[in-house]
Every structure is written in structure tokens, then in C-alpha cells.
C-alpha positions as CSV (number, residue, x, y, z in Angstrom):
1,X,-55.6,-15.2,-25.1
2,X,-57.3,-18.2,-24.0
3,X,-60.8,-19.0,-24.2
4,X,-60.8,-22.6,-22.3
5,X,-58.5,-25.2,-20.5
6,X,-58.9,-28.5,-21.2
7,X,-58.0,-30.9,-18.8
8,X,-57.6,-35.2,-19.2
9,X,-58.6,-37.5,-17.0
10,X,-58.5,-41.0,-16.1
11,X,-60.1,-41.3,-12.9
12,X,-56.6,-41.8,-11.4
13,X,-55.5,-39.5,-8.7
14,X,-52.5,-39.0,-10.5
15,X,-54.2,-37.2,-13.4
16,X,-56.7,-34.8,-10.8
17,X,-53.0,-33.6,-9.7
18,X,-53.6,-31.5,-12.9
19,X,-57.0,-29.8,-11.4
20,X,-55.3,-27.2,-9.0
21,X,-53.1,-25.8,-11.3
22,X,-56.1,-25.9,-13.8
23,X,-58.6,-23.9,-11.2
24,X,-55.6,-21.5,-10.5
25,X,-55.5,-20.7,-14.5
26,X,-59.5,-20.5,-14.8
27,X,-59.4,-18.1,-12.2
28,X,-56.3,-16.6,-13.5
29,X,-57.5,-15.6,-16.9
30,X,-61.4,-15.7,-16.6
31,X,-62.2,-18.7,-18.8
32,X,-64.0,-22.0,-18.6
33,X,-62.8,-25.6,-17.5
34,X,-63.3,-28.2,-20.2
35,X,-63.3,-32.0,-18.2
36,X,-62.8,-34.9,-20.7
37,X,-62.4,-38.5,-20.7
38,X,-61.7,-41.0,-23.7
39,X,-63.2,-44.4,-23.4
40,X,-61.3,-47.1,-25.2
41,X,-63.4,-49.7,-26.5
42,X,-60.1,-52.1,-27.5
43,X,-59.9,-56.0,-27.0
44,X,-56.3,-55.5,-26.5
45,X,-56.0,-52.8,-25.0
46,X,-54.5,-52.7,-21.0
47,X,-57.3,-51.2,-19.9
48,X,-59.7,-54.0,-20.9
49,X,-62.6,-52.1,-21.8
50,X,-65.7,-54.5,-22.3
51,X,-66.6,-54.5,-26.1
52,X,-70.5,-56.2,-25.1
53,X,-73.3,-52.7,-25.3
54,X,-74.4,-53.4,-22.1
55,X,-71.1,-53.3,-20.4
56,X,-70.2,-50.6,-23.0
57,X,-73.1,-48.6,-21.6
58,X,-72.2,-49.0,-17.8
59,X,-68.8,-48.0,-18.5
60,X,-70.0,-44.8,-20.7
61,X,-72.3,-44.6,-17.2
62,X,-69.7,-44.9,-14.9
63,X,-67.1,-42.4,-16.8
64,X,-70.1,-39.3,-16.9
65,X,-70.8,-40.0,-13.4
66,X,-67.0,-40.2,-12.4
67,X,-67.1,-36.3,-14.4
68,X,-70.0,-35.2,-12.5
69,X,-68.8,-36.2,-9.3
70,X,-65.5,-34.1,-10.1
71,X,-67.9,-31.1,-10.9
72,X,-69.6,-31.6,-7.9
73,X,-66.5,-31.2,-6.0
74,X,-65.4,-28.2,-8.0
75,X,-68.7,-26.8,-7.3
76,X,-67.8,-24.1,-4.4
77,X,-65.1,-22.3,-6.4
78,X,-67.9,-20.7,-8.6
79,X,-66.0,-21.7,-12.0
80,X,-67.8,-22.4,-15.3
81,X,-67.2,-25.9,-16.2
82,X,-68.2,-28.2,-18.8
83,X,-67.3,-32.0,-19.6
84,X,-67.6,-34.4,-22.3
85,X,-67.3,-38.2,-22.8
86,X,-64.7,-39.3,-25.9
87,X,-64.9,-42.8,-26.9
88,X,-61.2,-43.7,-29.6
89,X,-57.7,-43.4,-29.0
90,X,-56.7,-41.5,-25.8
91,X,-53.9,-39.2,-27.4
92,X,-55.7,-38.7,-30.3
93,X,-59.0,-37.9,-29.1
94,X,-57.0,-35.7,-26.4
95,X,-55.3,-34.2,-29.5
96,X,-59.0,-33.4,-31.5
97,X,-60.4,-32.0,-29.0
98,X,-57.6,-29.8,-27.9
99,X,-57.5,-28.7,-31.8
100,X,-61.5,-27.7,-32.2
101,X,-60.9,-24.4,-31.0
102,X,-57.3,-22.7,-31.4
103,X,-57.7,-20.7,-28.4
104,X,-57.1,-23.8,-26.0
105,X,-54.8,-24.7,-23.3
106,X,-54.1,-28.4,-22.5
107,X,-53.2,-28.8,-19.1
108,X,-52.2,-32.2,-18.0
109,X,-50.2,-34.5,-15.9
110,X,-46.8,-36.6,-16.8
111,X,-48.5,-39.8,-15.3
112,X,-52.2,-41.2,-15.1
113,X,-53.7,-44.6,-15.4
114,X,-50.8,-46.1,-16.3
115,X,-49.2,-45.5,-12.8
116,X,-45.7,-43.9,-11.7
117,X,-42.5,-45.1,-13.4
118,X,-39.2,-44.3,-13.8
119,X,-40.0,-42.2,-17.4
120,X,-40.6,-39.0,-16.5
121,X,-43.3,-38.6,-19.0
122,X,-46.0,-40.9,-19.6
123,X,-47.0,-41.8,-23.4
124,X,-50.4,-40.6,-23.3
125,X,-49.4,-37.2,-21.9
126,X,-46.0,-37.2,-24.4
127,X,-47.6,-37.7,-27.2
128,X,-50.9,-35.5,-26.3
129,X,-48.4,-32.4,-26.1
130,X,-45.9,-33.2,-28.5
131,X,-48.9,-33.6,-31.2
132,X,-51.5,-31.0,-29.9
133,X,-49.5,-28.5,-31.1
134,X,-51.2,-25.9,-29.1
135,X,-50.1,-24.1,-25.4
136,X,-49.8,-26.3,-22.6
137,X,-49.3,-27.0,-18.4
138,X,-47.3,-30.3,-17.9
139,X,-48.1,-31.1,-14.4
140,X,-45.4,-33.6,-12.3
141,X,-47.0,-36.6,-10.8
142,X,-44.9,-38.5,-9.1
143,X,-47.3,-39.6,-6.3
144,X,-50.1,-41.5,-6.1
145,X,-52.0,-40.0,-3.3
146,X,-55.1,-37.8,-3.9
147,X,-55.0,-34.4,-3.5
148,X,-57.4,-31.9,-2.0
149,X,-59.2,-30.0,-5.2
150,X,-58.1,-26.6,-3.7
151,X,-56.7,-24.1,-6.2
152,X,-52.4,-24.1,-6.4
153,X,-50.5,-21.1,-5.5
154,X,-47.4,-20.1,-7.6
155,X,-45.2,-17.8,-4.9
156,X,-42.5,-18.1,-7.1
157,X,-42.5,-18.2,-11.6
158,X,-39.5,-18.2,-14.2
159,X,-39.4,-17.0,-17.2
160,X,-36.6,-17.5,-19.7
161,X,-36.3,-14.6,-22.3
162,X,-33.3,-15.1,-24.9
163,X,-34.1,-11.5,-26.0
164,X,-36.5,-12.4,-29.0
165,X,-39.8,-11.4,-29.7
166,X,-41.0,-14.7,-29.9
167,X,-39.9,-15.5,-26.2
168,X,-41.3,-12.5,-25.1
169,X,-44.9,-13.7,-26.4
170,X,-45.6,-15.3,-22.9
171,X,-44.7,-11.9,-21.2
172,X,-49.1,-10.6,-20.6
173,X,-49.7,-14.6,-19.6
174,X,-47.3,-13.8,-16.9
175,X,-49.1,-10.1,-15.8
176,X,-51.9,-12.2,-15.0
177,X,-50.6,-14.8,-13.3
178,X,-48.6,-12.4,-10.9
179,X,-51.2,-10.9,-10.1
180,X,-53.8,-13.2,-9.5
181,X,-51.1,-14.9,-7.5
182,X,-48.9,-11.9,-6.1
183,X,-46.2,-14.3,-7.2
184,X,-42.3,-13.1,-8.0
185,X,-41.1,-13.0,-11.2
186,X,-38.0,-14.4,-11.8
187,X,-36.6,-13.0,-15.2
188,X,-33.8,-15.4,-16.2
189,X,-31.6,-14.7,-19.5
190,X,-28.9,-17.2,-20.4
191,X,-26.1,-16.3,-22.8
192,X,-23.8,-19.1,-24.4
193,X,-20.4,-19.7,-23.3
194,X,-18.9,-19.3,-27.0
195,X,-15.1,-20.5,-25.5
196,X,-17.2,-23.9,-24.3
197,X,-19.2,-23.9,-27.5
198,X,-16.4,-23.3,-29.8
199,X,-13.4,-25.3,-27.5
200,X,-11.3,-22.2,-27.1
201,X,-8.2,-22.9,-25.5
202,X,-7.3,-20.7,-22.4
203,X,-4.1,-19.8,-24.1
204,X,-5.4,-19.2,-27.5
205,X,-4.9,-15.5,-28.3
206,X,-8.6,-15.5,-29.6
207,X,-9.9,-15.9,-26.3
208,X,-9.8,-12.3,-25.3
209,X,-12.5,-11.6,-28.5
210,X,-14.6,-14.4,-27.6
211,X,-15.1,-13.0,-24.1
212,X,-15.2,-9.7,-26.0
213,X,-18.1,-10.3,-28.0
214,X,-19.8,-12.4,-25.0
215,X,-19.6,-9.3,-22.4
216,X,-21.0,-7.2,-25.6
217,X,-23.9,-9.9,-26.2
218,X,-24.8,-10.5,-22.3
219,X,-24.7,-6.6,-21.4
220,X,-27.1,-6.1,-25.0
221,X,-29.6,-8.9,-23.4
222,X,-29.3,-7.4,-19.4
223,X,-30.4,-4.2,-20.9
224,X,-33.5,-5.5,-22.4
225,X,-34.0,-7.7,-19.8
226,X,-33.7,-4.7,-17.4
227,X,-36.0,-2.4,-19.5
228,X,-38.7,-5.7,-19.2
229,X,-38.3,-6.0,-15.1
230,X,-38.7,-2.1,-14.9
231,X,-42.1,-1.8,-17.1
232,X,-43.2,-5.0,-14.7
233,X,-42.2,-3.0,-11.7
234,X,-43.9,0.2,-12.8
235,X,-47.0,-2.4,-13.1
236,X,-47.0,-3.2,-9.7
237,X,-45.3,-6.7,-10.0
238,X,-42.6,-7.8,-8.5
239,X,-39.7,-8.9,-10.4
240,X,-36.3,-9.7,-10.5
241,X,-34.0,-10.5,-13.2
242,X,-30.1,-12.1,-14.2
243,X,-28.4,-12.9,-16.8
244,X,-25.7,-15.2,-17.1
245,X,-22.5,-16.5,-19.3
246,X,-23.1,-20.5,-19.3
247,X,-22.1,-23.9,-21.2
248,X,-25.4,-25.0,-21.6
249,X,-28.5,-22.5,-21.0
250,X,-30.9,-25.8,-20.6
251,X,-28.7,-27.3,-17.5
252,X,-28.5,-24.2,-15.9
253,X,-32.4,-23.7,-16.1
254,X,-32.8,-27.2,-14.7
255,X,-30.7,-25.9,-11.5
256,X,-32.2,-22.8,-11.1
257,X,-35.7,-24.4,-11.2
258,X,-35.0,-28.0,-9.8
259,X,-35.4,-28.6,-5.5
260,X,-38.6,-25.9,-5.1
261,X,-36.8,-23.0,-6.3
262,X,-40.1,-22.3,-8.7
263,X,-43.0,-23.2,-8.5
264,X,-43.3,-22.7,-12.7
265,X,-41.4,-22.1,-15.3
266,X,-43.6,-20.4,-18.2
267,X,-41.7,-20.0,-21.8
268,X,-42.5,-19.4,-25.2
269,X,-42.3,-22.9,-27.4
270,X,-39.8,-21.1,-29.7
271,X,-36.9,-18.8,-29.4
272,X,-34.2,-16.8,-31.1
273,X,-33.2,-20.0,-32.9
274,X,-37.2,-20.7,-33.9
275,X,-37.4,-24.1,-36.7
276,X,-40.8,-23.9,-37.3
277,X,-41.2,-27.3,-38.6
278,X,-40.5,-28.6,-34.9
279,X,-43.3,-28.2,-32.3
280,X,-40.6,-27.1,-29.7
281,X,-37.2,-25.6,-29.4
282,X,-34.4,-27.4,-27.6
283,X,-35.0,-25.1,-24.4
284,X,-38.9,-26.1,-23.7
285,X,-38.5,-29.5,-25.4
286,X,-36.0,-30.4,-23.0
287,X,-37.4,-29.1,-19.7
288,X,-40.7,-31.1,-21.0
289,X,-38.9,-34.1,-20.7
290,X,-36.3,-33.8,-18.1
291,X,-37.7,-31.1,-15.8
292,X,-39.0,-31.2,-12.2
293,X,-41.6,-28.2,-12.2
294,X,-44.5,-27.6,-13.8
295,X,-44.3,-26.5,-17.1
296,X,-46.4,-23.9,-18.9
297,X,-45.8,-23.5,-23.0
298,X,-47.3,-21.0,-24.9
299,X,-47.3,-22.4,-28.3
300,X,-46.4,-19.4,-30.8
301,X,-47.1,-21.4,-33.8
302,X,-50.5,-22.2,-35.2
303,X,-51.0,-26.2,-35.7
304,X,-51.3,-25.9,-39.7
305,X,-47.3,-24.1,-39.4
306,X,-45.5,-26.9,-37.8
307,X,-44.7,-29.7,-40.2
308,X,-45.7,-33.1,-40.3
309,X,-42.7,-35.3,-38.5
310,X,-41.7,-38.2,-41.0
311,X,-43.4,-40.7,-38.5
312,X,-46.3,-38.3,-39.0
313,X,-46.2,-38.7,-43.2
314,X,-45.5,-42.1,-42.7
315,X,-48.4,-42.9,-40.8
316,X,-50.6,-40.8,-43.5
317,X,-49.5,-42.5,-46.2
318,X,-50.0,-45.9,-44.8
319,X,-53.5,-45.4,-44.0
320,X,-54.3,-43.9,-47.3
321,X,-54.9,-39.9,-46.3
């Protein structure tokens, strides 16, 4: 499935809150730890990199002794690590190296260097995951404090299933993170309220089809989701499942999800409704950007499938390639 995790950093405390979900994974799936940090050798950039080689070299210095010293710190959990110093662009170093081998999974946090604001993404970590176009953990850091490096626990995972193939991609990820974690699995199906969607009036005599064909739909998606939570049962796991009628399927995931009622939400990047020019459906997309657990995205899409955005093309043809 995955053959390493790649995780950014900074130096900041806010971006080693990505380590314990990272160790938790390594262990998880039996694969290495990649460590990197870019250096950004930029007169105008905010982080006011010295552009003299001596200071150059102190800083290179200072970044492989910063990774060594998180290595050193990892040592007792007996994983195989390996690091690497990136000097260019943050997000599009990130984004290279993620790329070099297509069985790679970026795991990250929403803040780093740049501190805590009031976006709930950060641009390096937007644009890294957005652009990567490969799986992902989006880590939450909303505090500044330095964690312990001691491997996270997931007691509790959701997994939204629309009924698809495609969304049912993440479903051996999941085995093995249950297991390794004895966690519950939370199967979650949401069908579409088509009277909301389709502003059906209560006294409209087509209202009693609607809710027809929406009892037919949700009882077609409970069985499958049923048949799923039984072959996870006869696995060993332990899993629980529900379907429900709602206005908007990406609200009610945010309440179901929000206030430590998971500790992750894993999904497929594309559904039922895949556009494969777009690295992300609506569902993932927007509990990327406006969700309050970590998020773990299996990308189903290899990078040279999803099209170039028309900032993307722009960008190309400006600089001549």
C-alpha cells in the first residue's frame, strides 16, 4: 500500500504535532519514516535565511542537526527512519519529494513556522496537499506547546462510504489501523435529502415519490453498508455503522466528527460523483479545510490523472515549460 511516510518539518513544535500520528502509521503498516526540511535561501523571504556560504552552511548545519536530534528522540520506538535536507521552495520541494515515489504518504500539520491563526490551514500545508496529489494525514495544530514524541492512539475512526467502489478503496487501510489500534469503526453513510436538494414543498403531491425513491436509495446503501460492518466483524473488528437522510452530507460529517467524537476520519479522495480533473471531491475537500480532526486521504488517482488547474497552466506557460 504504502512504502513510506513523509513527514515536514520546520523545527516548530507545531509541525512535530505531526510525529505521533506519523509513528502510529509506521507502526501501523510496517514502513519507514522519511524526515525532511526545506531550507529557503530567499532575501525576501519571512524567514530571513542568510544568503553569505558561511551562514548558508551553519544554517544547512543547524537544520541536519535539528533532524538528527528528532531521530535521536525517536530512537527507542525501534522504527526505520531516514531524513534529508531540501534547499528551494517549501511547497514545492515538499511536493517533489512526496512525488519520487508514488507509494507515499504525506503526513503533515495545518500550522508550522508561520504560527497559529485564525485560517485553519496554513499555506505551506494547503498547497503541499492540494498539489502533491498523493494520500495524506492533515494533522490539527492549534497549539503551540510541544508534545511528548509518544505514538497517538485512535480509540475511535470514521469512515464515510457513499456506496462506491472508489470510497471503499480506504476499507484494508482501515483493517490495519483497527487493529494495530483496537480502535472502533464507525461506518457512516449519508444519503441526500432530495425534498431539500430539489425544494419540494410539503404539500406538493410529488413529495410522497421523493421520499419514495429516498427510503429505496438509503435501505440499497444500509444494506451494503451492513454487508461491510459484518465481513469487518467476522475479522475481528469492531464496527458499527448508520446511515442517514440529510441536507448536506458534509455538515453532518462535521457534527458527527467535531467535539472528540473521532479521533480520524479516513476517506477515499473521490466518491460516487468522482471529477477526476479535481484532486478532491466536495466531501474530503471540505473537511480538509473546515474540519476539526485529523484527516487521513487516500488519494485514488495517480498524479499524471488529475489535471492541471488553470493557475497551474498559467503558471507553465509563463515560465516557458
Amino acid at each position: 500500500m504504502f512504502q513510506r511516510i513523509v513527514v515536514p518539518l520546520d523545527g516548530s513544535c507545531l509541525a512535530e504535532w505531526a510525529l505521533p500520528h506519523a509513528i502510529n502509521l509506521a507502526k501501523a503498516l510496517d514502513i519507514k519514516l522519511a524526515l525532511i526540511r526545506v531550507l529557503q535561501q530567499e532575501n525576501d523571504s519571512h524567514y530571513h535565511y542568510p544568503a553569505d556560504p558561511v551562514a548558508w552552511d551553519a544554517l544547512q548545519a543547524e537544520a541536519t542537526a535539528y533532524l538528527d536530534s528528532v531521530v535521536s528522540r525517536l530512537g527507542a520506538l525501534g522504527l526505520e527512519i531516514e531524513t534529508a535536507t531540501l534547499e528551494g521552495e517549501p511547497v514545492d520541494q515538499i511536493i517533489n519529494f512526496a512525488r519520487e515515489d508514488g507509494q507515499t504518504l504525506l503526513v503533515m500539520t495545518s500550522h508550522g513556522f508561520g504560527g497559529i491563526s485564525h485560517y485553519m490551514l496554513g499555506s505551506v500545508a494547503h498547497k503541499s496537499i492540494l498539489q502533491a496529489h498523493v494520500s495524506f494525514l492533515l494533522v490539527r495544530a492549534l497549539s503551540d506547546q510541544c508534545n511528548p514524541l509518544q505514538e497517538s492512539h485512535y480509540n475511535r475512526m470514521t469512515v464515510p462510504l457513499d456506496g462506491s467502489s472508489r470510497s471503499e478503496c480506504v476499507l484494508p487501510l482501515v483493517e490495519m489501523l483497527s487493529r494495530h489500534n483496537e480502535s472502533t469503526v464507525d461506518l457512516v453513510s449519508f444519503v441526500p435529502s432530495l425534498g431539500h436538494r430539489y425544494q419540494i414543498a410539503r404539500d406538493d403531491p410529488r413529495l410522497d415519490t421523493v421520499r419514495a425513491l429516498e427510503s429505496e436509495f438509503r435501505a440499497r446503501i444500509k444494506d451494503n453498508l451492513s454487508h461491510i460492518a459484518e465481513r469487518l466483524k467476522n475479522e475481528g473488528l469492531h464496527v458499527q455503522s448508520r446511515v442517514d437522510v440529510r441536507d448536506s452530507p458534509i455538515a453532518a460529517l462535521w457534527e458527527i466528527t467535531r467535539k472528540g467524537q473521532s479521533d480520524l476520519v479516513v476517506m477515499a479522495a473521490h466518491g460516487n460523483t468522482c471529477v477526476s480533473h479535481w484532486p478532491l471531491g466536495a466531501l474530503p475537500l471540505n473537511a480538509l479545510v473546515y474540519g476539526e480532526t485529523p484527516l487521513l486521504v487516500l488519494q485514488d488517482l495517480e498524479p499524471d490523472e488529475i489535471e492541471l488547474t488553470f493557475a497551474e497552466k498559467s503558471a507553465r506557460e509563463a515560465w516557458g515549460h
